[in-house]
NURO-850739 format. One record per residue (C-alpha): x, y, z. Coordinates in steps of 0.5 Angstrom, whole numbers, plus 2048, in hexadecimal, padded with zeros to 3 digits. Example, Ala and Ser with C-alpha at 12.3 -4.5 7.8 and 13.67 -1.06 7.14 Angstrom:
<recs>
8197F7810/81B7FE80E/
</recs>
This chain:
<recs>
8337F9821/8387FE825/835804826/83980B824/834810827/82E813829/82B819829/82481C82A/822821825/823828824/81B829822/816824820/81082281F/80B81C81F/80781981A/7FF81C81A/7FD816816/80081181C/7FB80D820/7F9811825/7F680C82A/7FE80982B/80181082C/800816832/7FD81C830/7FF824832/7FA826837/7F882C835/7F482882E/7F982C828/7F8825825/801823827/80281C829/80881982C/80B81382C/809812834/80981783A/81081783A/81181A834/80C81F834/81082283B/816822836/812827831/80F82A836/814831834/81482F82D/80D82E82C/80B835830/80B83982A/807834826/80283282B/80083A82A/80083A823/7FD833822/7F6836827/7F683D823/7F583981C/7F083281F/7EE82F819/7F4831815/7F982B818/7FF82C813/80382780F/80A825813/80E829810/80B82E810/80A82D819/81282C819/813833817/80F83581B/812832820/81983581E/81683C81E/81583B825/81C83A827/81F841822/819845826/81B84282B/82A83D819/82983A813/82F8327FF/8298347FF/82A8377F7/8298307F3/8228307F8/81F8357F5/8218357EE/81C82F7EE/8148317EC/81182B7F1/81682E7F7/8148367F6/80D8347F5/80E8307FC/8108357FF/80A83A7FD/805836800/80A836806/80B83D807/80383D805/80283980B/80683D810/80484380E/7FD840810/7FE83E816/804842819/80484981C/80784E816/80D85181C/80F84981D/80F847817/818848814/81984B80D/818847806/81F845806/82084280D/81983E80C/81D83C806/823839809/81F83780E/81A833809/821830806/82482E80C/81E82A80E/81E828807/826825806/82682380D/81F821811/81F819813/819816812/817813819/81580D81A/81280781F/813800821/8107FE81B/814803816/80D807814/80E80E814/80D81281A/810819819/81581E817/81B82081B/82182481A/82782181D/82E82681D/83382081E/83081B81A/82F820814/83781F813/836818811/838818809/834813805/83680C802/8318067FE/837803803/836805809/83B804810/835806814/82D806814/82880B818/82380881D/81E80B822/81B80B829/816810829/819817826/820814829/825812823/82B80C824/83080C81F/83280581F/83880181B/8367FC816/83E7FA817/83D7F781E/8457F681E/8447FE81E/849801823/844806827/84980C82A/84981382D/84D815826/847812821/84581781C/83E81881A/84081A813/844814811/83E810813/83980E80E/83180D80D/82D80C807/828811806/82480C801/821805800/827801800/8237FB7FB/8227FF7F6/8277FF7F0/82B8047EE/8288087E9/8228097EF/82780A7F4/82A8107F1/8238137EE/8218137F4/8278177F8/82781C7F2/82081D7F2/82081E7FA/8288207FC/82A8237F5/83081E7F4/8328187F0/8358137F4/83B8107F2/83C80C7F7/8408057F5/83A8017F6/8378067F2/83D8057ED/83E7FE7EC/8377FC7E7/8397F47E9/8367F67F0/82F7F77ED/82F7F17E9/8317ED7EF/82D7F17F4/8267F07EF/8297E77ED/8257E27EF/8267DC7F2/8297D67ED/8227D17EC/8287CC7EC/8277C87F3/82F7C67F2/8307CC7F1/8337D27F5/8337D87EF/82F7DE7EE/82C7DF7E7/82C7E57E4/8257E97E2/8257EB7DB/81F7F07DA/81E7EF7D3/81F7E87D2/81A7E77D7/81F7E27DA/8257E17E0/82A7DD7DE/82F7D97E4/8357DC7E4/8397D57E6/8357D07E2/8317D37DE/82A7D17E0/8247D67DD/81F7D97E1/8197DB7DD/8147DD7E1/8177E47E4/8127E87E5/80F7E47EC/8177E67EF/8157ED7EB/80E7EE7EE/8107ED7F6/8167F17F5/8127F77F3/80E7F57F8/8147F67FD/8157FC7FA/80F7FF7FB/80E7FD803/816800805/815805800/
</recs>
């Protein structure tokens, strides 16, 4: 895949709950780990502020998101729609603990006013990439302010992938004309499972994004049943049969042939869902 750009990010965090045994460790013990010794000399400015935090609360090793602001906070004392956010009850409570936290960790002169931990909280929340390794496990959080640009699309032109904390944004198009002029955000990813159906599709962006997606996958109901057909039983057949959910039953859209047993196809594509999910 052609590549677009790449791009270290702004803040980050690694995963506490990767394996240790594979990862380098900071050398003071505050329980941070690196993807290797590179990229703990990368962080060596970033994780200052943490590193101290970290060692004055031992024992009280916070949740990722909770480090990332951290992180932040350290560079503004060295500037951040949040509206839809916090009309939602889950995400206000979030918050809470959040603040909570912080407050518990963080001297009371380091720590920003309520309205910029919330913009902050929103930031991380809208436009944090989950980070992942070579075996698409999730191995931390970061923020990245060129590749925040990129809009989402259930067809997208571009996907996101990792090397450590580095982020490449590469083409799915491998005819894509890379040049000096190419503009992040007429670029596209997707910010959810692409195997999932519609409904779950947008669910899932409603819930975390707060918008309803009306891309033209999105708006074409044919590609959920195509994306979801099986393959015709019929050996001289080349066609797609159709699930019908409440018949129990998928039909051959070339010759007819009926498939009764669906529910073996239905099992492992939850199944898929569950492990890309």
């Amino acid at each position: 895949m052609p590549e677009v750009a790449e791009e270290w990010p702004w803040a980050y965090v690694i995963s506490q709950n990767i394996d240790l045994s594979s990862h380098y460790c900071c050398s003071k013990y505050c329980g941070v780990v690196y993807c290797d010794e590179n990229c703990h000399n990368q962080a060596i400015s970033d994780h200052r502020y943490e590193c101290k935090v970290l060692l004055h609360n031992k024992g009280n090793f916070p949740s990722d998101s909770i480090r990332l602001m951290v992180r932040i906070i350290g560079k503004l004392n060295d500037h951040i729609n949040k509206d839809e956010i916090f009309k939602d009850e889950k995400r206000t409570s979030e918050f809470s603990r959040c603040c909570y936290c912080l407050k518990c960790i963080i001297e009371p002169n380091k720590l920003p006013e309520t309205a910029i931990l919330m913009e902050m909280f929103g930031k991380i929340l809208i436009n944090g990439f989950v980070i992942l390794d070579h075996e698409l496990n999730s191995a931390g959080l970061g923020l990245y302010l060129n590749l925040s640009q990129l809009n989402h699309s259930c067809n997208p032109s571009c996907v996101v992938t990792f090397d450590g904390p580095k982020a490449y944004l590469n083409t799915l198009n491998s005819e894509f004309e890379v040049t000096t002029s190419t503009i992040l955000k007429n670029l596209t990813i997707s910010y959810v499972a692409l195997i999932d159906d519609t409904a779950h599709r947008r669910k899932a962006l409603h819930e975390r994004y707060y918008f309803i997606c009306k891309c033209e996958r999105c708006s074409d109901a044919r590609l959920d049943s195509i994306a979801t057909a099986l393959v015709c039983d019929n050996g001289n057949c080349d066609g797609v049969a159709i699930i019908d959910v409440a018949e129990e039953t998928a039909r051959c859209e070339k010759c007819a042939t009926v498939i009764d047993d669906i529910w073996e196809a239905e099992s492992l594509l939850q199944t898929y869902r569950g492990i890309v999910g």
